[in-house]
C-alpha positions in Angstrom: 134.5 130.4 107.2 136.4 128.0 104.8 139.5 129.4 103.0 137.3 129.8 99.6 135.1 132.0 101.3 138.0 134.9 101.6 138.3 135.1 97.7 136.5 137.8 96.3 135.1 135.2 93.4 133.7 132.5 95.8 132.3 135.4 98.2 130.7 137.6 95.6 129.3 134.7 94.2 127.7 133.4 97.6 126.4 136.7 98.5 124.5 136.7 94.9 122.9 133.4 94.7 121.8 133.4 98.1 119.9 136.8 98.3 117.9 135.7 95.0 117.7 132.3 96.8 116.5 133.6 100.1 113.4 135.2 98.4 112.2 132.3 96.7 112.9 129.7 98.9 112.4 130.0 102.7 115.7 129.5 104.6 114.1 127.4 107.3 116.4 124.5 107.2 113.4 122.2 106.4 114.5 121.1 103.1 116.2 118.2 101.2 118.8 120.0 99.5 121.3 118.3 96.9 124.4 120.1 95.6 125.5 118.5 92.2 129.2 118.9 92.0 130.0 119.2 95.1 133.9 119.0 95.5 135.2 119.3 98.7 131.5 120.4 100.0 132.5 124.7 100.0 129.1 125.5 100.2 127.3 122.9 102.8 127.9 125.4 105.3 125.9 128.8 103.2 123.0 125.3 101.6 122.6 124.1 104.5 120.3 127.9 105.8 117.5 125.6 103.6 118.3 121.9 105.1 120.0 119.1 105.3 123.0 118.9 102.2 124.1 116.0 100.6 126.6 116.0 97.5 127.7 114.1 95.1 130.8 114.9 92.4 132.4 112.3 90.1 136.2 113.2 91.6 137.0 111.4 94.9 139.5 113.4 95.3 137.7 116.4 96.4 135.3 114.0 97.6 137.8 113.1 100.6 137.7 116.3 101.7 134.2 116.7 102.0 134.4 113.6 104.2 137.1 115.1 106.5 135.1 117.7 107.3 132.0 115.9 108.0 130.0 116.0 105.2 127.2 113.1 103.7 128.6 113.1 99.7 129.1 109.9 97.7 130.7 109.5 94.1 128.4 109.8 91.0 127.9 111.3 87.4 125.2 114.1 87.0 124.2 112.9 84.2 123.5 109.2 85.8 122.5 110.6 89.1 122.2 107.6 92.0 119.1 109.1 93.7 115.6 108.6 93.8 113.0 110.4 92.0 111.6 114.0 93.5 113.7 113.3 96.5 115.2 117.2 96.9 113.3 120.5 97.5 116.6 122.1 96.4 119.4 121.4 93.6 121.9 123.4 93.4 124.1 123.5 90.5 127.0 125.6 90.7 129.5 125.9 88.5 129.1 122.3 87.0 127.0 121.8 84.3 129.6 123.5 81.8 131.8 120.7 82.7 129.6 117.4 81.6 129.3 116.5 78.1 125.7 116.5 77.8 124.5 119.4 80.2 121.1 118.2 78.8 121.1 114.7 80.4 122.7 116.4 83.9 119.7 118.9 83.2 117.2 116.1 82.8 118.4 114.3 85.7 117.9 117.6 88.2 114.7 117.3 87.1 114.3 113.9 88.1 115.6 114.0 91.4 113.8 117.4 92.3 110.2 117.3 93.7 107.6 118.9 92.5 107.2 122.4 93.5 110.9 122.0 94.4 113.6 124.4 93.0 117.0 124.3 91.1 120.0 126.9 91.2 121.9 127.2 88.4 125.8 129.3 88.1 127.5 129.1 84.8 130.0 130.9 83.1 128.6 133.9 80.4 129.6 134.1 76.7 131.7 132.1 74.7 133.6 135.1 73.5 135.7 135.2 77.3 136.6 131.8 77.0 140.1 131.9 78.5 142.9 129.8 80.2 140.7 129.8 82.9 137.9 127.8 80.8 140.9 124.8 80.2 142.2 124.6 83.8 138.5 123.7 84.3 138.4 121.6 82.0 135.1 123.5 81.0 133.1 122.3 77.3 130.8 126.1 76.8 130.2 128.8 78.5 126.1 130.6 78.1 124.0 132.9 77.4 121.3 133.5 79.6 119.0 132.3 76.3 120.7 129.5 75.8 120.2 128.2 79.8 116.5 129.4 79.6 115.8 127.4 76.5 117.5 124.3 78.1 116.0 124.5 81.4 112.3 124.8 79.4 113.1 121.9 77.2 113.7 119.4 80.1 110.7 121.3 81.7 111.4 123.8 84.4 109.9 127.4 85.0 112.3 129.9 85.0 111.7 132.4 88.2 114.6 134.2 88.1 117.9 134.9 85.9 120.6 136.9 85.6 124.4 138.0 84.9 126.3 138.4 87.9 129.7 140.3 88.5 128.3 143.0 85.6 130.6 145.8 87.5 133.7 143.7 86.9 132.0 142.9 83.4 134.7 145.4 81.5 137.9 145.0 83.1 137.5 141.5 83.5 136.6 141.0 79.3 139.4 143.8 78.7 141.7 141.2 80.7 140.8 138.0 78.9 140.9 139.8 75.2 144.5 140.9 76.6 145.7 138.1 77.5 144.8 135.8 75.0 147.4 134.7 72.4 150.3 135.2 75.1 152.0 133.9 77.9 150.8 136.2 80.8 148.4 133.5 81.9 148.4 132.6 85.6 150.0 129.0 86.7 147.2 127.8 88.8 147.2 124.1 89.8 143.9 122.3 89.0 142.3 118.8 90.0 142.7 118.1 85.9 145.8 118.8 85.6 147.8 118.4 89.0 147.3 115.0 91.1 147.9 117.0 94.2 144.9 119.3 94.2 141.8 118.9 95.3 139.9 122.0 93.5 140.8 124.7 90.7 142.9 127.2 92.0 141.2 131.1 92.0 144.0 133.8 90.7 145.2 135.4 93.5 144.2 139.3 94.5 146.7 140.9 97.2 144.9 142.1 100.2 144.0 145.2 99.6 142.7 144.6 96.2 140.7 141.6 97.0 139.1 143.6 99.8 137.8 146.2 96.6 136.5 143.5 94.6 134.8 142.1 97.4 133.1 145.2 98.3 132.1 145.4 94.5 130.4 142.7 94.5 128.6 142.4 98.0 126.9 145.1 96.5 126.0 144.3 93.5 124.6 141.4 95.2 122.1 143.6 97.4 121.1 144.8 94.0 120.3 141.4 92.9 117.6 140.8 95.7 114.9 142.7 92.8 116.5 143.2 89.9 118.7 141.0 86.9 121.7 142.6 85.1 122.2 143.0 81.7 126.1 141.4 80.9 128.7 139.9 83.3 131.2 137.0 83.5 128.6 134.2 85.0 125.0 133.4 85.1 122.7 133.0 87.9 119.2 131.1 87.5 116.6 129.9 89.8 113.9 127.9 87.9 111.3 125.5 89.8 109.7 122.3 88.5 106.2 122.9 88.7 103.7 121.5 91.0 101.5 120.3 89.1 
């Protein structure tokens, strides 16, 4: 376990996206999988259930990390991808697309690379009405709606299989916390790889102990419910779409 792994975001997240994962795509470790953004490679270690992980992210700094700890990832643009055609039977796309300018050339470009019959998991931030300090220290450009993904992922020509919003417990307090806060100064300083040459990743707000152990609890199980069915609102999206065989 990595140090991201203790925060109730990064584990709630993980839990989600691989229990819809896991029932789509076998986790054999037979597959090519690519992870698109990879930073510092936080999720080789949950990716690599389904194969062998490579990464690529346009920041070297992160990128160093990912080295140090062993991991194949080399510097690129999604949206200029420097891989061969149909070369993954998984892309994973977490957290990243809201990032690029053109989400539909980094879009395109996961099609490219994935092989036919092969799959592509999407996370994205929910609803342009939360945008929030959070959204700038990421130096995000939208968030979505789950419409607005499915239309995209159609037009470049993927099949949606499954999508949904995740964290819809949390959905109220953390939307009665962004409308709060906004307009004054009770944002938290986080330091951020776009801001602050000394970090390597964005910095998760910090829960105490106890209450990150709640949270945590909330959303392990909310994740078990998101094995067979999607949820109507939350903070983030979670899609799995497939380019077709044939």
């Amino acid at each position: 376990m990595i140090e991201e792994d203790k925060h109730w975001w990064f584990a709630g997240r993980t839990w989600s996206l691989l229990n819809m994962l896991d029932r789509v795509v076998a986790p054999d470790g037979s597959k090519r999988v690519l992870d698109i953004g990879c930073g510092a490679g936080n999720m080789f270690h949950h990716l690599n259930r389904y194969g062998t992980v490579v990464g690529v992210d346009n920041n070297p700094r992160p990128l160093s990390v990912a080295r140090e700890r062993g991991y194949e990832v080399q510097e690129g643009s999604a949206e200029d991808l420097p891989l061969d055609d149909e070369s993954f039977d998984l892309v994973s796309l977490l957290d990243t697309v809201e990032h690029c300018d053109d989400d539909m050339a980094v879009l395109r470009e996961c099609y490219r690379v994935c092989a036919p019959g092969g799959h592509l998991v999407v996370t994205v931030p929910a609803f342009m009405w939360l945008w929030s300090h959070n959204d700038v220290l990421n130096a995000h450009k939208r968030r979505y709606t789950t419409g607005e993904l499915a239309d995209k992922l159609k037009r470049v020509g993927f099949r949606v299989e499954r999508m949904t919003y995740n964290n819809f417990v949390l959905f109220p307090m953390a939307a009665g916390l962004i409308l709060m806060r906004r307009g004054t100064e009770q944002e938290p300083e986080l330091a951020s790889p776009h801001f602050d040459d000394e970090s390597y990743q964005v910095e998760m707000e910090p829960a105490p102990p106890v209450l990150n152990a709640i949270l945590k609890s909330i959303t392990w199980s909310e994740s078990q419910f998101l094995r067979w069915i999607n949820l109507p609102a939350g903070t983030s999206i979670i899609c799995i779409a497939q380019r077709p065989a044939g």
